[in-house]
C-alpha positions in Angstrom: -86.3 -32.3 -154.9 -89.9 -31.2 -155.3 -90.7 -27.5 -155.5 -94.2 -25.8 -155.0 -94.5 -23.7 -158.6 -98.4 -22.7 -158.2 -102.1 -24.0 -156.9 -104.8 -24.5 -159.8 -107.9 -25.6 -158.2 -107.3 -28.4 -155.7 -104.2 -29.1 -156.9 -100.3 -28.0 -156.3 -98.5 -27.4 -159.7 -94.8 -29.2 -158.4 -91.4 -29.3 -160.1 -90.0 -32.2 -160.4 -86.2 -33.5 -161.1 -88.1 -35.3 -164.2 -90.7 -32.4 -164.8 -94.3 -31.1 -163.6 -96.8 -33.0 -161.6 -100.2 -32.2 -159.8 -100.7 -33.2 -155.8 -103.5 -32.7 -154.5 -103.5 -29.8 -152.2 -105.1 -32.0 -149.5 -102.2 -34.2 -149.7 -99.8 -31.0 -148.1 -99.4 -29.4 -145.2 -102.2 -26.4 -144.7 -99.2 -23.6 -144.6 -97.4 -24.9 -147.8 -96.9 -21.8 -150.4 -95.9 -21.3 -153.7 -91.9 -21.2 -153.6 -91.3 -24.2 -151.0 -89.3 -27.7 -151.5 -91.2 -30.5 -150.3 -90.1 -33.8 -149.6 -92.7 -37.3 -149.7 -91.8 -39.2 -146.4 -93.8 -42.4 -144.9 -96.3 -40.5 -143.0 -96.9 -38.1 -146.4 -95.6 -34.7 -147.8 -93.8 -32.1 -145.3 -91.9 -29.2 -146.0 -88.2 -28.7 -146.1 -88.0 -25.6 -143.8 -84.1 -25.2 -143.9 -83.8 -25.9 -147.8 -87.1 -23.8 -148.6 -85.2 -21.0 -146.4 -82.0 -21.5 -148.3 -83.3 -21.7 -151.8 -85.7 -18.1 -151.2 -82.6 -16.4 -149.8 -80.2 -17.2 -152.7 -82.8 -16.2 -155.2 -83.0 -12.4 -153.3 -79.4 -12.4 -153.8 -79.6 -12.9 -156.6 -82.6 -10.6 -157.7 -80.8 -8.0 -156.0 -77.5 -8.2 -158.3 -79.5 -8.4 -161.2 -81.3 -5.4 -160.0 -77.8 -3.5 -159.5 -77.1 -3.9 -156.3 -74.1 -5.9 -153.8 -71.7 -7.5 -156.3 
C-alpha cells in the first residue's frame, strides 16, 4: 500500500510498507491529494477510490472518539 503523505515541489512525499519515497507528481493522477492510497498498475499510478474512502472514514472515527465523542 502506497499512501499520499504531502507534495514538496514536483514531487509526492509517499508512504511506503518499507518507508518514504518521492514520485514525481507528473507520474499521478491530476486530482490525487494528500491523504489517498495509490496503487502502481501496468499503465502507471491510479488511485484506490474505495480504500482511500475507507481509510479517511475510519480516521474521522476515530478523531471523533478521541475528541469525546460516539464510543
Amino acid at each position: 500500500m502506497m499512501i499520499i503523505d504531502r507534495f514538496e515541489g514536483d514531487f509526492a512525499v509517499v508512504e511506503t510498507d518499507s518507508g518514504m519515497t518521492d514520485i514525481s507528481k507528473e507520474l499521478l493522477p491530476e486530482n490525487t491529494e494528500a491523504g489517498d492510497i495509490i496503487l502502481l498498475t501496468d499503465s502507471g499510478y491510479i488511485i484506490d477510490e474505495q480504500a482511500t474512502t475507507e481509510r479517511r472514514k475510519s480516521i474521522a472515527e476515530r478523531l471523533s472518539r478521541l475528541k469525546g465523542g460516539a464510543k
